[in-house]
Structures are given as C-alpha cells and as structure tokens.
C-alpha atoms as one frame of an Amber mdcrd trajectory, in Angstrom:
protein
  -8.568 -31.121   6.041 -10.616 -30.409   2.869 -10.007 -26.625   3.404  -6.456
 -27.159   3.606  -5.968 -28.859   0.728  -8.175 -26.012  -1.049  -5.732 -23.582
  -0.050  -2.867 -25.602  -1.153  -4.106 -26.678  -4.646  -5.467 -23.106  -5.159
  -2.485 -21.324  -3.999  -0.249 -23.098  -6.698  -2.536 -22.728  -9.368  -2.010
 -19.296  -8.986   1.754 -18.901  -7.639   2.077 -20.302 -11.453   0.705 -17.338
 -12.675   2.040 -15.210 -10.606   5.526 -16.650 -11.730   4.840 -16.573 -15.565
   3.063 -13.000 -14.943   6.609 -11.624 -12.858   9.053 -14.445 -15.445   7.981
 -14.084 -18.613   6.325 -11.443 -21.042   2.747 -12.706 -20.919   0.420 -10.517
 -20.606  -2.038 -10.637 -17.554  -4.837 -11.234 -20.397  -2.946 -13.875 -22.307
  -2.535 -15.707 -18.670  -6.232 -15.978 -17.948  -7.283 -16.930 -20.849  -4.436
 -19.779 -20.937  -5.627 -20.519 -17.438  -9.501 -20.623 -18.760  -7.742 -23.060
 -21.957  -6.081 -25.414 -19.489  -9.069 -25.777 -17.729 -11.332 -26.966 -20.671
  -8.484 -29.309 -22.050  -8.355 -30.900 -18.325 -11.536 -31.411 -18.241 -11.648
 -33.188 -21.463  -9.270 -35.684 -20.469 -11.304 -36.442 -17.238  -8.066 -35.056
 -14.991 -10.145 -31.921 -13.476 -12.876 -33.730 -11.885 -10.689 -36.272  -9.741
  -8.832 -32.453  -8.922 -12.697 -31.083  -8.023 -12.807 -34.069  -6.055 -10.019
 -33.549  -4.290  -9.119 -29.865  -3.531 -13.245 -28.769  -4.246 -13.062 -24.606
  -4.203  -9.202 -24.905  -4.455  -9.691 -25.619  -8.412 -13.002 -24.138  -8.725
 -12.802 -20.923  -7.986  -9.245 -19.904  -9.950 -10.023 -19.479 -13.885  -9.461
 -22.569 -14.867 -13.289 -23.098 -12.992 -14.459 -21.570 -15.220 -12.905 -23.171
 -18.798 -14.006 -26.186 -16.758 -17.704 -25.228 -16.621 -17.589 -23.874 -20.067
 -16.869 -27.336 -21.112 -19.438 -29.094 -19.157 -22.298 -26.758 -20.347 -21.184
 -27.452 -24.217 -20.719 -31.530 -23.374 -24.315 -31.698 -21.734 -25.532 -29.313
 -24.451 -24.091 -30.891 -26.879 -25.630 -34.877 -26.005 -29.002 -32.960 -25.489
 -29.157 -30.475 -28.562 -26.613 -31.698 -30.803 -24.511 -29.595 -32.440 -26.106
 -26.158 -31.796 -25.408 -26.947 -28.305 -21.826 -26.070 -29.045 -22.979 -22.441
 -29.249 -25.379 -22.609 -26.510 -24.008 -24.699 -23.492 -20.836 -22.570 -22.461
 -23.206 -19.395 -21.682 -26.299 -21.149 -20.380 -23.725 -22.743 -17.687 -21.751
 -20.010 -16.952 -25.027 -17.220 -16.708 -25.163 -16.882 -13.340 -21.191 -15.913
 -12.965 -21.277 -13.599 -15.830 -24.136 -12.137 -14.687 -22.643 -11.165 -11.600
 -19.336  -9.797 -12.716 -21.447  -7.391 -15.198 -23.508  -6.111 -11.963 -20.756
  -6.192  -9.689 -18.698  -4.343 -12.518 -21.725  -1.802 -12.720 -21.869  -1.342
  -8.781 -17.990  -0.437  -9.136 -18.387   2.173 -11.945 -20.977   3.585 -10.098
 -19.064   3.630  -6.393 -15.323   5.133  -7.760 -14.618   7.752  -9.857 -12.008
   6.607 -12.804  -8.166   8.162 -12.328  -7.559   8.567 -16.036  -4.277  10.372
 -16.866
C-alpha cells in the first residue's frame, strides 16, 4: 500500500507542473525552483514531514525533496553552529545528491555528442 500511495502523491506533485509548465508561461526553470521554494516553506510549517510520513519516496524524490532537505541541513546547522550554519547546512545535507548529478552530468557529456544548431 505504501508504494501506491507513493505513486499517487508523487504523480500529482508533478501533474501540477506539468499543468502550469503546458497552462501558463512559466518557464521549466522558474517551476523547479518554485517546486524547490514550496518545499522549504512546507517544511517550515511542519506540513512536509506528516507528507514524508505518509507517501515516503512519493514527496521525496520530486524537487520539492530537495528544498525540504535544504531546510533541514540549515535548521540542524543552524541549532549546532549558529548563524554561520545558515551558509553551511543546505550543502553539507544535500552533498551527496549534488555530487552525483555533477558526475552523472560528466558521464553524459562524455557518452553523447551535443546537437548544437
């Protein structure tokens, strides 16, 4: 049942975007990072956890994951360095998926050949 409700809960997180992105004139870039905003400001009211909770990688893996691990680096940064864990938290929790996009980004460059016009 838990993967069900993963699939549900992540499939309308992004069947929103996919309407705003086919609805609207946002940008594909202004959508993510709205989607990585939302997910910081619902996890500062408390809402995103009782989501994790609930629908686990159905809300975690979408983009709004990630605003939501940005802001739990910088809160437990934050109580343990003060304020220069503002700076600090959001990257130190968020390495290890940076990290792999750059290498996985690197892999692709280095696989295909770019189809610039």
């Amino acid at each position: 049942m838990n993967y069900l409700w993963a699939f549900i809960i992540g499939g309308i997180i992004c069947s929103i975007g996919q309407f705003f992105i086919d609805k609207t004139a946002l940008t594909p870039a202004k959508l993510l990072t709205g989607y990585v905003c939302s997910g910081v400001f619902l996890s500062l009211f408390g809402i995103y956890e009782k989501l994790e909770k609930f629908a686990g990688a159905g809300v975690t893996v979408p983009l709004t994951g990630f605003g939501h691990t940005l802001f739990q680096g910088v809160k437990k940064a934050v109580e343990k360095d003060g304020f220069l864990g503002i700076f600090t938290g959001g990257l130190t929790a968020t390495a290890g998926g940076i990290t792999a996009a750059i290498f996985f980004a690197l892999i692709a460059s280095l696989i295909f050949k770019p189809n610039s016009k």
